[in-house]
N, C-alpha and C positions, 0 to 999 in steps of 0.2 A: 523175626524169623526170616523176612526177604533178605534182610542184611547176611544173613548166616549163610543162606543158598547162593548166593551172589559168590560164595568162596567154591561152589563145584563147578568146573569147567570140563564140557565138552571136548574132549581131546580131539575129536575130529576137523568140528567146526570153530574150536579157539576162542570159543567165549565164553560168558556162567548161562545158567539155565534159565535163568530170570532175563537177564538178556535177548533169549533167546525165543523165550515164550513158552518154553516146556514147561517151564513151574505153573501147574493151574489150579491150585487152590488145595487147603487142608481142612481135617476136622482132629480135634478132640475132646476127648472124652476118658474119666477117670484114667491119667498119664500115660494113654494109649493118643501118640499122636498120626494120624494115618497125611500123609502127602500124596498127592498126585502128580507125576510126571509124563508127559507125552514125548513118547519117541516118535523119528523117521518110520519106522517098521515095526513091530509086534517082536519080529525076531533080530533084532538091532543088535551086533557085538558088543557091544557096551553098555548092555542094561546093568550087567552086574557092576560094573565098574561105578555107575551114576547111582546106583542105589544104595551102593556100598558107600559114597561119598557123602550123599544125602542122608545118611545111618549116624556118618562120623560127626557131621557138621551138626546135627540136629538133636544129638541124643545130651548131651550137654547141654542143653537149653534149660531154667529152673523147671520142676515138675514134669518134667517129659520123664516118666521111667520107660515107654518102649514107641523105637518107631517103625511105621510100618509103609512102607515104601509102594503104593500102587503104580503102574505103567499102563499106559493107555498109547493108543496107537492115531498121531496125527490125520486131521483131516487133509484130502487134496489141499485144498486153499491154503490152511496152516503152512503145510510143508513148501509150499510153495515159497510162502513169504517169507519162510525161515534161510530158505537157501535165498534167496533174495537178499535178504538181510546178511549171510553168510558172503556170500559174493561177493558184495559190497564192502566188506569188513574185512576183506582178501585183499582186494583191489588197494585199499588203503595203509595194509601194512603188508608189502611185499619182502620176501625173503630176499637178504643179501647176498649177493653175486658178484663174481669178479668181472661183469660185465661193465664197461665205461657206459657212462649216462651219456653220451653223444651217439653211441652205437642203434641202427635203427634195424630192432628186431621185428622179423618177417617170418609167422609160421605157417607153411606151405602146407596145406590142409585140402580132406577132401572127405567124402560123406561115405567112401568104399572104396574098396582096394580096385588095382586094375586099370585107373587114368592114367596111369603117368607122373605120379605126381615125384618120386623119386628122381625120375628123369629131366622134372622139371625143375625141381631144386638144384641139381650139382648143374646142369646148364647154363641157369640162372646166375648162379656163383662163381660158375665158369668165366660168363659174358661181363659179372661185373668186376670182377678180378682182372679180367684183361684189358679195361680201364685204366688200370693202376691205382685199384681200391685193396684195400683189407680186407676181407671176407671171412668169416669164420664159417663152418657148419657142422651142426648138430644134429647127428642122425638120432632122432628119438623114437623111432621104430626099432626100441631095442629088442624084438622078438623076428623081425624082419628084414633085418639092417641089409641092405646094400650098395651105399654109401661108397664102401672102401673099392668094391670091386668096379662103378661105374667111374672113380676117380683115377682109378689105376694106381691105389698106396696101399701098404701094407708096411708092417712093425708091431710094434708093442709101444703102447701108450707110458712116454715116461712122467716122473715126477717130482716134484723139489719142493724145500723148503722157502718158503715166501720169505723177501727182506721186510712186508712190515709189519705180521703178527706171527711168523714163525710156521703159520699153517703148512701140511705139504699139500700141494697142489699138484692136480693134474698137466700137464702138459703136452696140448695140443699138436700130431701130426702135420707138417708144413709143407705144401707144395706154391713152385712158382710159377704163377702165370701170366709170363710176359714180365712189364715191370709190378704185376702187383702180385696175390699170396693169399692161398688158400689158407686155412689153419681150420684140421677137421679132428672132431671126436666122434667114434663112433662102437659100440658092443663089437662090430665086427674088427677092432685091433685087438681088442680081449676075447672074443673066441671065434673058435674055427668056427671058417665059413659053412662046414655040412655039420655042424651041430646044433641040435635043435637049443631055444631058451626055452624050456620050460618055469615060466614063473607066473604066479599070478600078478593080480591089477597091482595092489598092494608095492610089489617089490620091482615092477615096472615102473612104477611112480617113483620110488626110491631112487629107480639110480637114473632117472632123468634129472631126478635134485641134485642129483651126487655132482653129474655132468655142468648143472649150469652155479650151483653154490662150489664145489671144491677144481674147477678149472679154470689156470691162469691165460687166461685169454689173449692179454695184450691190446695195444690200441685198434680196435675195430673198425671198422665202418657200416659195414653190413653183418646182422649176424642172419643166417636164413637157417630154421630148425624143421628137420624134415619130420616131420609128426606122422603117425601108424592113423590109417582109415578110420573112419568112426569117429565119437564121441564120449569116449568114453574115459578111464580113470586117467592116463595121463594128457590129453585134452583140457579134463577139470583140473589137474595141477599144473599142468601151464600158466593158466588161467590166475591162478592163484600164486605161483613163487614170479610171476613173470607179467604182471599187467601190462606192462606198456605195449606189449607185443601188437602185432599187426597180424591178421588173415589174409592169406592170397590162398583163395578158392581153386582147385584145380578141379574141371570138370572135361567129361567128352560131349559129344553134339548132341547124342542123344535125350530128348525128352524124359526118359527113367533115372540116366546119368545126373539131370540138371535138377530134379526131386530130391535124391537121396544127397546130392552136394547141399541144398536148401538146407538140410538137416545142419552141416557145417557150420552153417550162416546162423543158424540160432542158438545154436552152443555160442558163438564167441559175443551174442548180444548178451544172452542170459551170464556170461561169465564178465562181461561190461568191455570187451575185447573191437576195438575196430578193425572191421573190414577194409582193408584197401584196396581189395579187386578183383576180379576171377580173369582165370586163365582157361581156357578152352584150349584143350589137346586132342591130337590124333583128327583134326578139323576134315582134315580129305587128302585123298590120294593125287600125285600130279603123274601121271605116267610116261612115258617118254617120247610121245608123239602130241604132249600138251594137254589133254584132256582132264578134266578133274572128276571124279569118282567119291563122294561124299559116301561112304563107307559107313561110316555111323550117325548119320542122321544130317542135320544143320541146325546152326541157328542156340543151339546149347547154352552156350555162354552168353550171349547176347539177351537170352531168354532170364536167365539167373540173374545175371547183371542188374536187371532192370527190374525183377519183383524182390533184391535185394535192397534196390535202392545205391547201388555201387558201381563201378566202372568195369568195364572187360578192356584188363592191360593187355593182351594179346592170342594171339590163335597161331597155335604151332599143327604144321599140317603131317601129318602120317608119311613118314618117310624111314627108309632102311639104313639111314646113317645113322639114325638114332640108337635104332637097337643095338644096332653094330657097334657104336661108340661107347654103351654102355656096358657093352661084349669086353670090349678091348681097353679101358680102361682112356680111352680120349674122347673125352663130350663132344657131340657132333657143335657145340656154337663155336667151337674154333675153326672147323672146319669151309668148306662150300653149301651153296645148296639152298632150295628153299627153307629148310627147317634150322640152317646156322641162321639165313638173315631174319627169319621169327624171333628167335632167340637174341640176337643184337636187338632187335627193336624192342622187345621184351624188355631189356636190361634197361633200352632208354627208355618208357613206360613206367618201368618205377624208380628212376630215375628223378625222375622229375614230375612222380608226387609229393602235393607238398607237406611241409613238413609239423610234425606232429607239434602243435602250441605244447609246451610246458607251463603249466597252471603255478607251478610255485615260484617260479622266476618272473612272472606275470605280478605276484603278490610282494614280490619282495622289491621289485621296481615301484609300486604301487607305496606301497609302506614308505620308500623313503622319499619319494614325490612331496607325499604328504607330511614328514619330519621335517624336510626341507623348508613346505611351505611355514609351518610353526614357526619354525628355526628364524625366518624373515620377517616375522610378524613378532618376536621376542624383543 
């Protein structure tokens, strides 16, 4: 019978039930066979789906003339280690993307709306672009997007057929900056700026896939994907279509600011995602007789940094370029000021993080190391 239930799979979590821990045991009794299945929740979208599978699979079995499908509702722990297990089983089979495995994905995250953290991405891609890098960016706050307006682009997003499976693909909006080039996607090329996205988590999720599985990207160098506050459904599908990714923590100074970013920080452990830094924005005012004016607290980023266990790549100070440049569509790190050279130093900070070990190129040097040595010993 385990063999049998090992064919119902989880649509959500992408495994069988047995796999997964939900099958916990059966009775029968005169060809009434009863099964027990533990769900995430009591009221789980897919009870009927799971029971209706576990009906198909099971009622076929010699002597079973009826089955009867019980549902139980996981414990903390259970579910705990179920998404654990689910996580992990993400991580290891990531969706395909026209993303180059050389490109070093950066998802600029934050624990609430209101840091900065927008501003901090198109800046960021701003500064490394004027390197004479590739940049791509992905505004994935498709209910929020404003992306297009701090970049200063506007169009409609086109699209073509691929020369090598025929797919159409997306094709990314391209700005130049300096010798190098933005290449952005974002909801706001597809709808107007004062209209609202009414969609739930669901279809949120969906066309952040859409964005990183059906767009042709091209040879990258950076991709930085600017992600919606929280923790929530498209967070855990990043997480999932997109493991290799990296977290850059954007936080303000304040003490409440540096809590609720924390929250950030353990979504990307729990989804098996590394940290590579937090940013402290809006750090202090400098006013025009030199005085500094800590406005929202101190000390934020530096505080997070360190009960994260991760570094603070930089502290951009509260200045009227920023918003302005975000106004007018020119990111203030091109510009003057304290808040461009934040931003330059920014860009060199992750810069010159280093770089992510790849485990399977590690294994396949390994493997012929050791064919080799055979090979001499034959």
């Amino acid at each position: 019978m385990t063999s049998a239930l090992r064919s119902v799979i989880d649509p959500e979590l992408g495994a069988d039930i047995v796999e997964l821990g939900m099958y916990r045991g059966f009775s029968f009794d005169s060809g009434v066979l009863e099964v027990e299945v533990a769900l995430t929740t009591a009221a789980c979208p897919l009870r009927s789906q799971i029971s209706r599978d576990v009906t198909e699979r099971l009622g076929g079995l010699p002597g079973v003339g009826r089955v009867l499908v019980k549902t139980t509702e996981m414990s903390p722990e259970h579910k705990r280690r179920l998404m654990d297990r689910a996580r992990a089983r993400a991580a290891a089979n990531p969706a395909v993307t026209h993303i180059p495995g050389r490109t070093r994905v950066l998802a600029i995250s934050s624990g609430k709306g209101g840091v900065g953290k927008s501003s901090v991405t198109v800046n960021l891609a701003t500064g490394l672009a004027a390197r004479g890098l590739t940049v791509g960016v992905l505004d994935a706050d498709i209910a929020g997007f404003s992306v297009p307006r701090m970049l200063g682009m506007q169009g409609d997003l086109g699209a073509r057929r691929s020369d090598e499976d025929g797919k159409i693909l997306i094709q990314p909006l391209i700005k130049a900056v300096g010798t190098g080039q933005l290449r952005v996607v974002s909801m706001g090329f597809l709808s107007p700026e004062d209209e609202s996205v009414m969609w739930r988590g669901l279809m949120l999720n969906r066309a952040v896939q859409h964005f990183l599985e059906e767009v042709e990207w091209g040879d990258l160098d950076y991709l930085l994907v600017d992600m919606p506050p929280g923790t929530g459904d498209i967070q855990m599908g990043l997480a999932r279509m997109l493991p290799r990714a990296e977290i850059v923590i954007v936080t303000t100074p304040a003490l409440a600011a540096q809590k609720v970013a924390a929250r950030a920080a353990d979504m990307a452990r729990k989804g098996f995602l590394r940290v590579a830094g937090v940013v402290e924005n809006m750090s202090g005012f400098v006013c025009s007789h030199g005085e500094l004016y800590e406005l929202f607290g101190s000390g934020g980023g530096e505080r997070l940094a360190s009960e994260i266990g991760s570094r603070l790549l930089g502290r951009i100070p509260l200045e009227p370029a920023v918003s302005a440049g975000g106004d007018s569509g020119t990111p203030a790190a091109l510009g003057d000021g304290a808040a461009a050279a934040a931003f330059r130093a920014l860009a060199d900070a992750v810069l010159a993080l280093e770089p992510v070990t790849e485990m399977s190129s590690c294994s396949t040097r390994i493997l012929e190391t050791v064919r080799a040595a055979l090979a001499s010993k034959a």
